[in-house]
C-alpha positions in Angstrom: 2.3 -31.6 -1.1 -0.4 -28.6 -1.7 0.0 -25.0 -2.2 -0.5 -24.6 2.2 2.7 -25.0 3.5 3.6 -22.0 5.1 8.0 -22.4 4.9 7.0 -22.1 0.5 6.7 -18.7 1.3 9.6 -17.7 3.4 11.5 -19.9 0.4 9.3 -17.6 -2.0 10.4 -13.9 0.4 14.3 -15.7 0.3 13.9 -15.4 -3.7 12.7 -12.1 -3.9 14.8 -10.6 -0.9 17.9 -12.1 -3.5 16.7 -11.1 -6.6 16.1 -7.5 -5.1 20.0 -7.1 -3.9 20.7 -7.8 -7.4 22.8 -4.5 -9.1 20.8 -4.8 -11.2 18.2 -2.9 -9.4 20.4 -0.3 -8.4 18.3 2.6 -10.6 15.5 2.2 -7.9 17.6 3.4 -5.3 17.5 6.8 -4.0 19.6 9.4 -2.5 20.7 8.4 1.2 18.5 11.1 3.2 20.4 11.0 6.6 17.4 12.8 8.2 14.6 10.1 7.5 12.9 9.3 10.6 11.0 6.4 9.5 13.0 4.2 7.6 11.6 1.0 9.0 8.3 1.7 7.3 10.1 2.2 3.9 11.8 -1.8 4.4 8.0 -2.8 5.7 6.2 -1.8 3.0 7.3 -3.9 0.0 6.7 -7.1 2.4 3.4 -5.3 2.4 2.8 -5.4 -0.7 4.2 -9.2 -1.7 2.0 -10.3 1.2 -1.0 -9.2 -0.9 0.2 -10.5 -4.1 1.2 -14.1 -2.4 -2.4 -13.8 -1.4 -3.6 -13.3 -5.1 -1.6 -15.8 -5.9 -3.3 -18.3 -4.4 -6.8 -17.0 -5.3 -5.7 -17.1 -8.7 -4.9 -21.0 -8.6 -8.3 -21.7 -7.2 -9.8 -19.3 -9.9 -8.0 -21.3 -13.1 -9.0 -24.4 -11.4 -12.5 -23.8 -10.4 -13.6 -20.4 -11.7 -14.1 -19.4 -7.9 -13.1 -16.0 -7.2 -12.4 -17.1 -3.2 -9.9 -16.6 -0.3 -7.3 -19.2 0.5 -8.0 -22.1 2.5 -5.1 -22.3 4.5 -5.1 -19.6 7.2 -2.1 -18.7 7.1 -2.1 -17.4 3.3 -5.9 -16.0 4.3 -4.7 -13.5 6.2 -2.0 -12.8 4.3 -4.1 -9.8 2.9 -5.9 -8.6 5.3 -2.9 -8.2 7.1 -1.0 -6.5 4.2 -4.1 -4.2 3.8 -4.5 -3.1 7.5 -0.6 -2.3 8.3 -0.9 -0.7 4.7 -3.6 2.1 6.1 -2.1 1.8 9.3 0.9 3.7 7.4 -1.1 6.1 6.2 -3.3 7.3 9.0 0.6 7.3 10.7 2.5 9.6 7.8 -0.6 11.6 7.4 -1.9 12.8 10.7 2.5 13.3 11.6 2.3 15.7 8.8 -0.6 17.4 10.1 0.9 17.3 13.4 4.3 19.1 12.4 2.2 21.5 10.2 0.1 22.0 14.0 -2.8 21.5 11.5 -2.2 24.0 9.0 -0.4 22.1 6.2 -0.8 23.7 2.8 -3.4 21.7 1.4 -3.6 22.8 -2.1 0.0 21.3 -2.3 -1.1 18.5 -0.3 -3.6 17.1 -3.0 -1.7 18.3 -5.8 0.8 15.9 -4.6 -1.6 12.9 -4.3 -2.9 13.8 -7.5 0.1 13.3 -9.0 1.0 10.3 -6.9 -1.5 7.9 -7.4 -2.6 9.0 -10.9 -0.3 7.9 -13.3 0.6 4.2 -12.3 -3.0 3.9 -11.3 -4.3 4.9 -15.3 -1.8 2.8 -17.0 -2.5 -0.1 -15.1 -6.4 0.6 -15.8 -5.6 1.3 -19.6 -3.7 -1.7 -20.1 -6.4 -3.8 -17.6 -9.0 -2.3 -20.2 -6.6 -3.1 -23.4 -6.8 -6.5 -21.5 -10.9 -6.6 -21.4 -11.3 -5.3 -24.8 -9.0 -8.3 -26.4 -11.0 -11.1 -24.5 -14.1 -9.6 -25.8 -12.6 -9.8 -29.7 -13.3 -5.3 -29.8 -16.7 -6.0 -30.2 -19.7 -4.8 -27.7 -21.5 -6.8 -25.3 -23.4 -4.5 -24.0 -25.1 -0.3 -25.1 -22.4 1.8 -25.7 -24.0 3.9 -22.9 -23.2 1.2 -20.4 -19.6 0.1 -21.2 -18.6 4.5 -21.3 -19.8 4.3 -17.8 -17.9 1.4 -16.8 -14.8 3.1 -18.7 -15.3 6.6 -16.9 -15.5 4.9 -13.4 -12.6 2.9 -13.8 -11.1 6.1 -15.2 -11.6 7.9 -12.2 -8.4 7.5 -10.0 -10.2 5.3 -7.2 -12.1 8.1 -6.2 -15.6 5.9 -7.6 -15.5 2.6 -5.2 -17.5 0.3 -7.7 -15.2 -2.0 -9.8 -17.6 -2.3 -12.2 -17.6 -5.1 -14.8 -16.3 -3.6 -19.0 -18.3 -4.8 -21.9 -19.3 -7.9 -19.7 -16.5 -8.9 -18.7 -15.4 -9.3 -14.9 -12.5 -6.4 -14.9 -11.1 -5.9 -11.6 -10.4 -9.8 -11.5 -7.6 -9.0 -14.2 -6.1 -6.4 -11.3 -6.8 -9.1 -8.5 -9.5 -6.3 -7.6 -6.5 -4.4 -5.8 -8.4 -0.9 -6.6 -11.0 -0.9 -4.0 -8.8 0.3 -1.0 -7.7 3.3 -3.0 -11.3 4.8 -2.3 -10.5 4.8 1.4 -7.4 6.3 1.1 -8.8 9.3 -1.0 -12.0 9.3 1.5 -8.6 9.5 4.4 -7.2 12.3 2.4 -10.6 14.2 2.3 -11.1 13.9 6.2 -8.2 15.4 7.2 -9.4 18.8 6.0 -11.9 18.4 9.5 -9.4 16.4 11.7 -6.6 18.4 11.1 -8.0 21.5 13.7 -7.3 18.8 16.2 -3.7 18.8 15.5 -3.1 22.4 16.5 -2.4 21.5 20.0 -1.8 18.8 22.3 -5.4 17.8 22.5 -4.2 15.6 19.6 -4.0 12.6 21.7 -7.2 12.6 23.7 -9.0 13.3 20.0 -7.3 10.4 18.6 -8.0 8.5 21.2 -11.7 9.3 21.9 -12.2 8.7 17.8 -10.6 4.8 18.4 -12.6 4.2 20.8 -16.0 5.6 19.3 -15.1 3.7 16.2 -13.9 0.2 18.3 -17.7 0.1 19.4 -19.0 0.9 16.7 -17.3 -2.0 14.8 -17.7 -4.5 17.6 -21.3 -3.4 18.6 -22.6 -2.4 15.5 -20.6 -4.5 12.9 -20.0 -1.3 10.6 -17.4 -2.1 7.9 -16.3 1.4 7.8 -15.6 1.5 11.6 -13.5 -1.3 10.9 -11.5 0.7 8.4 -11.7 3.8 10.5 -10.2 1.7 13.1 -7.4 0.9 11.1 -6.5 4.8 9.9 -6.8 5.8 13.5 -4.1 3.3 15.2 -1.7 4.7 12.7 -3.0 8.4 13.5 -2.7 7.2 17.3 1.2 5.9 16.7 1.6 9.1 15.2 0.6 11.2 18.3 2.6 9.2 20.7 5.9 9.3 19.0 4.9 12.8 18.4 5.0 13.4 22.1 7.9 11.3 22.5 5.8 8.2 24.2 7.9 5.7 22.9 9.4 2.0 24.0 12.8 2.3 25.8 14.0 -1.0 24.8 16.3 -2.5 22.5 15.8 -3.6 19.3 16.4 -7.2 19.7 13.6 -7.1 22.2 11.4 -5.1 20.1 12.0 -7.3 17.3 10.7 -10.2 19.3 7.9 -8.6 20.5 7.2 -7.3 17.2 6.9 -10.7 15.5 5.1 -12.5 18.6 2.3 -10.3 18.0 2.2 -11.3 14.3 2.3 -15.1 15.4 -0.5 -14.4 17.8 -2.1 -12.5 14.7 -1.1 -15.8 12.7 -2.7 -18.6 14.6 -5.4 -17.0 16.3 -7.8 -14.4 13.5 -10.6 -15.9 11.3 -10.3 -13.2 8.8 -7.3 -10.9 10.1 -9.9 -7.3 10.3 -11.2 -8.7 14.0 -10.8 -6.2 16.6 -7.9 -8.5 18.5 -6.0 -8.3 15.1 -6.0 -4.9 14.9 -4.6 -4.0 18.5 -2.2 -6.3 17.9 -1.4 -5.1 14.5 -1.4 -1.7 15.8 1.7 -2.5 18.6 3.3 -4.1 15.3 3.0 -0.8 13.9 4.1 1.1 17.2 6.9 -0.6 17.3 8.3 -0.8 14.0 7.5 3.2 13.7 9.8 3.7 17.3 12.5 2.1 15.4 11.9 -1.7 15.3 13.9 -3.3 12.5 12.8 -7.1 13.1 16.2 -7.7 13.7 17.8 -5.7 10.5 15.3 -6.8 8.0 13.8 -3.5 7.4 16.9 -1.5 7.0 18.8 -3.8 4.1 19.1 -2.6 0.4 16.6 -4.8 -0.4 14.1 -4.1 1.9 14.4 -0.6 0.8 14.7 -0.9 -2.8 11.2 -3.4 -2.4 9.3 -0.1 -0.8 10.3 2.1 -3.1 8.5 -0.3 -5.9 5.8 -1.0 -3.3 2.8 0.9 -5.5 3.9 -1.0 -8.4 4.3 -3.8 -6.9 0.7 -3.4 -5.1 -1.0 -2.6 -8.8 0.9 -4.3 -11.2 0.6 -7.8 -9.7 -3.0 -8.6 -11.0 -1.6 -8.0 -14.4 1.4 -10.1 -14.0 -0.8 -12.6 -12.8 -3.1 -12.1 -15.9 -0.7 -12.2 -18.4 1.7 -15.0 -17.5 -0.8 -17.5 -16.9 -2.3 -16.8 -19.9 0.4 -18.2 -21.2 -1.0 -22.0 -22.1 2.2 -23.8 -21.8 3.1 -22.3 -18.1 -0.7 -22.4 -17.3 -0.5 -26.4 -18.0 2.7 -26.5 -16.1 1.7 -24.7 -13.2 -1.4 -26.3 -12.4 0.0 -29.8 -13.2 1.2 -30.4 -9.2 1.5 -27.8 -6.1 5.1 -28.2 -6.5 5.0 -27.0 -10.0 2.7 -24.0 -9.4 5.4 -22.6 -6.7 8.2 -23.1 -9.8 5.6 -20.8 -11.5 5.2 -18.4 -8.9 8.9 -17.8 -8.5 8.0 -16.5 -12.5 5.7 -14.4 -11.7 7.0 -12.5 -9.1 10.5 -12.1 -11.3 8.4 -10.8 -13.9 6.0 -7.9 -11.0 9.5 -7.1 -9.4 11.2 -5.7 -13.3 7.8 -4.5 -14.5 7.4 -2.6 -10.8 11.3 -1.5 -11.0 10.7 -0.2 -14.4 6.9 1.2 -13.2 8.4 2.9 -10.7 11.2 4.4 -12.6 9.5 5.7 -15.7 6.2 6.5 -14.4 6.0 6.9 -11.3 9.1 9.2 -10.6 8.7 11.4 -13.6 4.8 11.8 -12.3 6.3 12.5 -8.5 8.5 15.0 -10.3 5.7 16.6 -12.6 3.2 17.0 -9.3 6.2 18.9 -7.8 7.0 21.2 -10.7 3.2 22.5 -10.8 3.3 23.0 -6.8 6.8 25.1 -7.3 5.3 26.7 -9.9 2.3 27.7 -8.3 3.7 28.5 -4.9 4.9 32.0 -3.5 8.6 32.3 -2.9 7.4 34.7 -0.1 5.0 35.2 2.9 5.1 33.6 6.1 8.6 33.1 8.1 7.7 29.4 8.2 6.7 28.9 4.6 10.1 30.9 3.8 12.1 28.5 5.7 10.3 25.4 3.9 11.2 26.8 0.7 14.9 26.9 1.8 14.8 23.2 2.6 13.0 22.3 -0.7 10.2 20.6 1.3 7.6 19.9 -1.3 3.9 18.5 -1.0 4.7 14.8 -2.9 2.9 11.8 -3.0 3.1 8.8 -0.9 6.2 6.6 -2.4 8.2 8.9 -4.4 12.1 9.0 -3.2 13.1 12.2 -5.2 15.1 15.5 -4.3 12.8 17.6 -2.3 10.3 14.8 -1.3 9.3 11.4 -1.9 6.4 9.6 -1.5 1.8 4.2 0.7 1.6 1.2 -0.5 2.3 0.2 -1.4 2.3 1.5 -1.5 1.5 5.0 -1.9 3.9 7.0 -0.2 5.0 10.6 -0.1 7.8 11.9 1.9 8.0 16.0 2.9 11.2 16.9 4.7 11.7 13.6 6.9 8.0 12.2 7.0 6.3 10.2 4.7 3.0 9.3 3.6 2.5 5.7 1.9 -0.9 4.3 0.7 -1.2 1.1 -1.3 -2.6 -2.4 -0.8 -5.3 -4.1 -0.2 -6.7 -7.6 -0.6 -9.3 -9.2 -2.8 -12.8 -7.3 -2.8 -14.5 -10.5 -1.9 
């Protein structure tokens, strides 16, 4: 046996699925919020996110065996990543751009980045403090390089994602000890930033030929071109698209079993036909995935189980905290040896390491990133007017509150993770990414 067949992961998703319907994780459950509209995307996202880390996880054996920092071999765990990555920014272009569309493009954007501010920061600086803690120790507190240089690396890693370099510490490679998960944050933030000239296109229906017009500019200038950032444009913009048809009400009138079939054929086409899983086929039919699974699609129940649920909430956690876990428990000589003794014994290992992300991600969520959800919303009650317009009256009645993307608290939660923000019924989820290779 080696590390490719593809059933050790469904045996690996079985274990997790278990572990998360444990009671034990019943303080990462939130309030039942009857009004959600998208509850399929909270039960997607933490497969999202264990997609990526099953994906590290095999990067990380070939990187204790040969010191190569490299994708899988077997395509199946390849795209495992990419996959997890692209539905990931699928979600936010989606929760994002539905926001802006139920605001008809004038959201209250002061609350709006508050609430990402406050979202992403504090899980993303204690994984970088502890990552540096980590960096510091290998290189026995001493410098390696001007004191000049390793400040800078410090500052940019500092810097919420909002710096995409991932620069080496004190000359050490850094981002390999968070499986280099950091880079997509960039995109998001860059996302984030665009909105403030998109969003006059959300202030009528000329929403969808906008959204349209902007795939389809971006499609050739990925396929014609080969621009990287057309690719990821592509990606925000099905999301931004799904959002604009269900906005209108273009939805699928079928049932769920059907959807559900559908929904997973495209993911086998996805499966057994992409080189790297960002190819413009992938995308589309990523993008019905995404359609479908926004209009309801459950993949026959999974998405709307405790533990799928439970796993999104934890889905930034689990998206950031799994190059640590990785780290850490096989630098553990004893398990290292063990691991890398036989295939067999390195998926023994692995059912380790993922008990050890999903309690430190439970415990992530619950002490730092709820009470930094709840801080971002204090500041934005305390700094908005109980009066003014009839609208923003009525949102203050309802308690709707500019959060951050994966936050399930009164009066707004938060991709993927993934980072995730939910105002009234929508939500807004960034997180994942793969390997930057």
């Amino acid at each position: 046996m080696n590390l490719d067949p593809v059933w050790a992961y469904f045996v690996l998703m079985t274990v997790v699925v278990g572990i998360a319907a444990l009671p034990l994780f019943r303080f990462i459950d939130n309030a039942p919020n009857p009004g959600a509209r998208y509850s399929t995307i909270d039960g997607l996202r933490g497969f999202l996110a264990l997609a990526v880390f099953v994906f590290h996880l095999l990067v990380t054996h070939r990187f204790i065996e040969t010191g190569i920092w490299d994708v899988p071999d077997s395509r199946f765990y390849a795209l495992l990543g990419p996959v997890g990555v692209s539905l990931f920014f699928m979600i936010t272009g989606f929760l994002f751009w539905e926001k802006m569309l139920r605001a008809k493009g004038r959201p209250r954007w002061r609350e709006l980045y508050i609430g990402r501010l406050f979202r992403i920061g504090p899980m993303y600086l204690f994984v970088v403090l502890v990552m540096l803690y980590i960096v510091f120790t290998r290189t026995g507190f001493q410098l390696h390089e001007s004191a000049d240089v390793v400040a800078g690396s410090v500052l940019q890693w500092l810097a919420l994602g909002m710096i995409d370099t991932q620069p080496d510490v004190n000359g050490y490679r850094a981002s390999h000890v968070l499986a280099g998960v950091t880079w997509t944050i960039w995109y998001e933030w860059a996302f984030y930033a665009s909105l403030m000239a998109t969003a006059v296109f959300a202030r009528g229906r000329a929403h969808l030929i906008f959204v349209f017009a902007a795939l389809a500019v971006c499609l050739g200038g990925k396929i014609l071109l080969s621009v990287d950032a057309m690719g990821i444009a592509v990606l925000f913009l099905s999301g931004m698209a799904v959002a604009s048809l269900l906005h209108e009400n273009i939805r699928p009138r079928i049932s769920n079993n059907v959807s559900s079939t559908i929904a997973l054929a495209c993911l086998g086409v996805v499966f057994a036909t992409s080189d790297s899983g960002y190819g413009t086929f992938s995308a589309m039919l990523l993008a019905l995935f995404f359609y479908l699974v926004c209009s309801g699609t459950s993949v026959f129940g999974l998405l709307t189980t405790t533990p799928a649920r439970r796993l999104g909430n934890i889905s930034y956690s689990l998206y950031l905290m799994q190059g640590l876990v990785l780290t850490l428990v096989f630098a553990i000589a004893p398990l290292r040896d063990f691991a890398m003794a036989s295939p067999q014994q390195y998926w023994v290992a692995s059912i380790v390491c993922v008990c050890v992300l999903l309690l430190g991600a439970a415990l992530g969520y619950a002490l730092i990133e709820r009470p930094g959800i709840a801080l971002g919303q204090r500041l934005i009650r305390r700094r908005t007017p109980t009066t003014g317009s009839p609208q923003r009256g009525a949102d203050m009645k309802r308690g709707a509150s500019a959060g951050t993307p994966g936050s399930h608290v009164p009066a707004g939660e938060v991709t993927a993770g993934g980072i995730y923000e939910r105002r009234d019924t929508g939500t807004a989820l960034k997180l994942s990414q793969f390997t930057g290779l």
